[in-house]
C-alpha positions as CSV (number, residue, x, y, z in Angstrom):
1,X,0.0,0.0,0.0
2,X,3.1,2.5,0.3
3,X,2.5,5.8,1.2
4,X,-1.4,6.1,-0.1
5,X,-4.3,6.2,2.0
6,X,-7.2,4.0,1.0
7,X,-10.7,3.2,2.6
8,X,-11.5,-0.2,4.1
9,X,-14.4,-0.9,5.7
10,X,-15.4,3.3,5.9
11,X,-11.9,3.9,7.4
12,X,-9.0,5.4,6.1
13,X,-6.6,3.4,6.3
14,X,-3.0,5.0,5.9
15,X,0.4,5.9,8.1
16,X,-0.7,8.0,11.2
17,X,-4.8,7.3,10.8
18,X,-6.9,7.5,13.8
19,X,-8.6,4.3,14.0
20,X,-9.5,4.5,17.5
21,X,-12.3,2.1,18.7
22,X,-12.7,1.1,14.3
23,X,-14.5,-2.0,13.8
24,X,-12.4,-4.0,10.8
25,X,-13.5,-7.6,11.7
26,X,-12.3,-9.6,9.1
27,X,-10.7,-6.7,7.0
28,X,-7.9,-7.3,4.7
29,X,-5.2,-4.6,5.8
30,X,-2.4,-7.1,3.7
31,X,1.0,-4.9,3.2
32,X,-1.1,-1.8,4.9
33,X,1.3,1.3,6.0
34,X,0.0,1.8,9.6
35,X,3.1,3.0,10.9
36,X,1.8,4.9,13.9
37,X,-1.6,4.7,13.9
38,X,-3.7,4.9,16.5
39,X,-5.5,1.4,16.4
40,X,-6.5,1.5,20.6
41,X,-9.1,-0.7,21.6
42,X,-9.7,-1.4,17.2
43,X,-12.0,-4.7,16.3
44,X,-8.9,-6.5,14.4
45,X,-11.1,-9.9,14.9
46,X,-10.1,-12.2,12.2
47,X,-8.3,-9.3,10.1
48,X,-5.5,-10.2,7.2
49,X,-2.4,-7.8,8.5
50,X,0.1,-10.1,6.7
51,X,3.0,-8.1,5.9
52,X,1.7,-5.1,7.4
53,X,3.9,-2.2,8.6
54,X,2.7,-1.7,11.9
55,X,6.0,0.2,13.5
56,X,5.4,2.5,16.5
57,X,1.0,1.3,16.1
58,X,-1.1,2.0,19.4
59,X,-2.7,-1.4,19.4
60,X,-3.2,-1.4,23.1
61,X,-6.9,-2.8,24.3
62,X,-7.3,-4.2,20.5
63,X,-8.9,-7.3,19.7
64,X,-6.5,-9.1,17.4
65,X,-7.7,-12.7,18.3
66,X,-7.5,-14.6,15.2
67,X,-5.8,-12.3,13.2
68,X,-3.1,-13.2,10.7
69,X,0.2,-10.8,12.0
70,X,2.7,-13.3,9.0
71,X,5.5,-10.5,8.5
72,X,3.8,-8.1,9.9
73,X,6.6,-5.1,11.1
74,X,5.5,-4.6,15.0
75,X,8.8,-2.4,16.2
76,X,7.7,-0.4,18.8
77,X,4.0,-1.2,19.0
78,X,2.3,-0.8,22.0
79,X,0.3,-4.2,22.6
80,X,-0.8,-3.2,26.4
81,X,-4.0,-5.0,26.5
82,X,-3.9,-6.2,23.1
83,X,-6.2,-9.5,23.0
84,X,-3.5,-11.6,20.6
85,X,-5.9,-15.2,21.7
């Protein structure tokens, strides 16, 4: 996804987005550019974040149960909360 900003699921999805509280059950975010975005207490349920570029994300109180994290870049995320079951 590089640089651009696209919508999935109503939300813009793109490096610094506030996706506070978003609901993206089951939304494919593959090779996404969320490099610190604010994803706290997100729906991730089931989500496709394979390859995703996740580096200095708020993920804390997110519900990533299920999710698929394959490659996904997490350096410096902050999981605090995160439900990764």
């Amino acid at each position: 996804m590089g640089l651009f900003k696209k919508k999935v699921n109503g939300y813009v999805i793109g490096p610094g987005a506030n996706l506070e509280g978003a609901n993206l059950e089951g939304a494919n975010l593959e090779g996404a550019n969320l490099i610190n975005a604010n994803l706290s207490r997100a729906n991730l349920l089931r989500a496709s974040l394979h390859g995703a570029n996740l580096t200095g994300a708020n993920l804390s109180a997110t519900n990533l149960a299920g999710a698929n994290l394959t490659g996904a870049n997490l350096d410096g995320a902050n999981l605090m909360n995160a439900n990764l079951v």
